[in-house]
C-alpha positions in Angstrom: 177.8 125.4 30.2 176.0 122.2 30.1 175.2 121.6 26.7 172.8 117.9 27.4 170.0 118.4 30.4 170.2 115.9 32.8 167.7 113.2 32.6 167.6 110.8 36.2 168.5 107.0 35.2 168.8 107.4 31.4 172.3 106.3 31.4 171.0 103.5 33.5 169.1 102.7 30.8 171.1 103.1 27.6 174.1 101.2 29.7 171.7 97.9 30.2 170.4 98.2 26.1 167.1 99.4 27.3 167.1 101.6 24.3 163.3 101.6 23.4 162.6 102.3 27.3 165.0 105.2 27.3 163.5 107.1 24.2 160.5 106.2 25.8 161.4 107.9 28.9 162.8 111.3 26.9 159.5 111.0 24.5 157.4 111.4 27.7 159.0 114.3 29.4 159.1 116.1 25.8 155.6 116.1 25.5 155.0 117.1 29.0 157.0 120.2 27.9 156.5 120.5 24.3 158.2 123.7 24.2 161.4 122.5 26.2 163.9 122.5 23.8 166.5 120.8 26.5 164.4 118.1 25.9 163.9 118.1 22.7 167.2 118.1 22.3 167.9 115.2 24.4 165.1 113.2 22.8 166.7 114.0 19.3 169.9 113.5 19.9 169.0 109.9 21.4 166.6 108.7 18.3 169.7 109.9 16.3 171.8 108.0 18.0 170.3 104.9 17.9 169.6 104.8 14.4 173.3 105.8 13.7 174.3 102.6 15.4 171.5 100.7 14.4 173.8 98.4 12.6 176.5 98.2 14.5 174.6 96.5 17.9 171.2 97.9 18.6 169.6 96.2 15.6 169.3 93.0 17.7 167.2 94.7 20.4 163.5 92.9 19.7 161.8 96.1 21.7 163.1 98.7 19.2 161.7 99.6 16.3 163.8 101.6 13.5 160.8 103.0 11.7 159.5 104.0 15.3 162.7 105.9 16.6 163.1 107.4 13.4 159.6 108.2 13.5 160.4 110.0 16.6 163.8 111.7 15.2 161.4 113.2 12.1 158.8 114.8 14.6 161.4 116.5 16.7 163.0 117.4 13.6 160.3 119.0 11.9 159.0 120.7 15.6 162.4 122.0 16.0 162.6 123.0 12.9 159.3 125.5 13.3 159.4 126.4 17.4 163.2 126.8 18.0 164.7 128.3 14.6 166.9 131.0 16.7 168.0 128.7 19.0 171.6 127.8 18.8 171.8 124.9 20.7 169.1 123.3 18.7 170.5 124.3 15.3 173.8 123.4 16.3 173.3 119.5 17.6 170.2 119.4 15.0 172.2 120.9 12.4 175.6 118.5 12.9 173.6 115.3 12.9 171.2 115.9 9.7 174.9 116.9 8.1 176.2 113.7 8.7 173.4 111.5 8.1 170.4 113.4 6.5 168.8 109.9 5.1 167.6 109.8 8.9 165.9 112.7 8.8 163.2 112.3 6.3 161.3 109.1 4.5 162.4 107.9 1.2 164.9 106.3 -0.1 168.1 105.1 0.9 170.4 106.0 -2.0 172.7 108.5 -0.3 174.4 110.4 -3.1 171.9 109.8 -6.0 169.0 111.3 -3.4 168.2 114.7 -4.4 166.5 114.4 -0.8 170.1 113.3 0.7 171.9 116.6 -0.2 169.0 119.3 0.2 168.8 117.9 3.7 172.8 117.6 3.8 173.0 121.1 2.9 170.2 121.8 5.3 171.8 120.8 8.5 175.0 122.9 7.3 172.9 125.6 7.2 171.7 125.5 10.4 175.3 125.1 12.0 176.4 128.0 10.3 173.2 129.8 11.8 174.0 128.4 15.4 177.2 129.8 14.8 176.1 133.2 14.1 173.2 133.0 16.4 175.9 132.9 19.1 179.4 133.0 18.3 180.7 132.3 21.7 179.4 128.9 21.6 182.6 126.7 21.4 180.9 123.6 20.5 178.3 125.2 17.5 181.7 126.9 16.3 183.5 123.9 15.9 181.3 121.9 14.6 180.8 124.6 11.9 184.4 125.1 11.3 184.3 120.9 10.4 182.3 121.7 7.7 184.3 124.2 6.2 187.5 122.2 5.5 189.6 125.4 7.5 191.7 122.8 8.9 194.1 125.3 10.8 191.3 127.0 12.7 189.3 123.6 13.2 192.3 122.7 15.1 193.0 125.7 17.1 189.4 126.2 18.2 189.3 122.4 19.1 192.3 122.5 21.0 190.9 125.9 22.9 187.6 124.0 24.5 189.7 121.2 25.5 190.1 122.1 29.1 186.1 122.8 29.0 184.8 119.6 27.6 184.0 118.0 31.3 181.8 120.9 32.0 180.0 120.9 28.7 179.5 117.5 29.0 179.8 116.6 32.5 177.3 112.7 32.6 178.1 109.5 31.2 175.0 108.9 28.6 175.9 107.8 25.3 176.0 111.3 23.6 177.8 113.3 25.6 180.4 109.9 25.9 179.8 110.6 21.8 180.6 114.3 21.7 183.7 114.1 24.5 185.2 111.7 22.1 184.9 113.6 19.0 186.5 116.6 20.5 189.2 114.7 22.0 192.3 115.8 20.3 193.2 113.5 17.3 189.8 112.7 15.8 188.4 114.6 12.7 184.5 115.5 13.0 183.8 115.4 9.3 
């Protein structure tokens, strides 16, 4: 099960830096099909992305805007958030990256642990894993990803360990978040 759709040449353009082109590109088929929540997904994932690594390499890129992608992040969010609310695929990835950094998700303030904003959305986005989870419970990934957030170590490991042999189906391309995702269930790294 494929968890990313395929978009043609987007990992074309994320491997040349063409990162405003790309969301550009995902932004465009999403609102030909508003109510494609691959896509949403995709676009999502990719605004959330890029502002995770803003300051690691992709500040530098003059076409990009942070206030734009993020923008961009907030109206998926929030469309997600009131069209796809049983849908586990979109609560899971939704829910895993507002868990890790919910500053991204709405506008304010920076302050991470003062924010009262910070930790309702923290606690937001581990809600909605734990709803992906029980929306379908054969979903390897959404059950996982939960299971990260519960500090049960023992069964973190043994479920990681099971979808192993399934990761290059799951995420079968080469774009920057399923290269993200195949790394974080590789064996030896800790999600949370």
């Amino acid at each position: 099960m494929r968890y990313f759709v395929n978009v043609e040449f987007l990992a074309d353009l994320e491997k040349q830096g063409e990162w405003e082109k790309a969301r550009g590109l995902l932004y465009k088929k999403w609102s030909d099909e508003k109510m494609n929540s691959g896509l949403l997904i995709r676009l999502l994932s990719e605004c959330w992305y890029i502002l995770s690594e803003w300051d690691n390499s992709i500040a530098g890129n003059k076409e990009l805007s942070f206030q734009t992608v993020k923008g961009t992040l907030i109206e998926c969010t929030e469309f997600g958030m009131k069209n796809c609310t049983n849908n586990s695929q979109f609560l899971c990835v939704a829910g895993y990256m507002i868990s890790l950094f919910p500053h991204l998700f709405y506008n304010g303030n920076l302050a991470h642990n003062s924010d009262s904003l910070y930790t309702e959305w923290e606690q937001r986005g581990i809600k909605m894993l734990r709803k992906s989870h029980e929306t379908n419970p054969s979903d390897k990934i959404a059950n996982v990803l939960n299971l990260g957030t519960t500090m049960n170590l023992a069964n973190y490991d043994e479920a990681k360990i099971a979808m192993q042999s399934e990761l290059q189906y799951i995420f079968p391309d080469e774009t920057t978040i399923e290269l993200y995702f195949k790394d974080i269930f590789s064996i030896g790294c800790c999600l949370y």
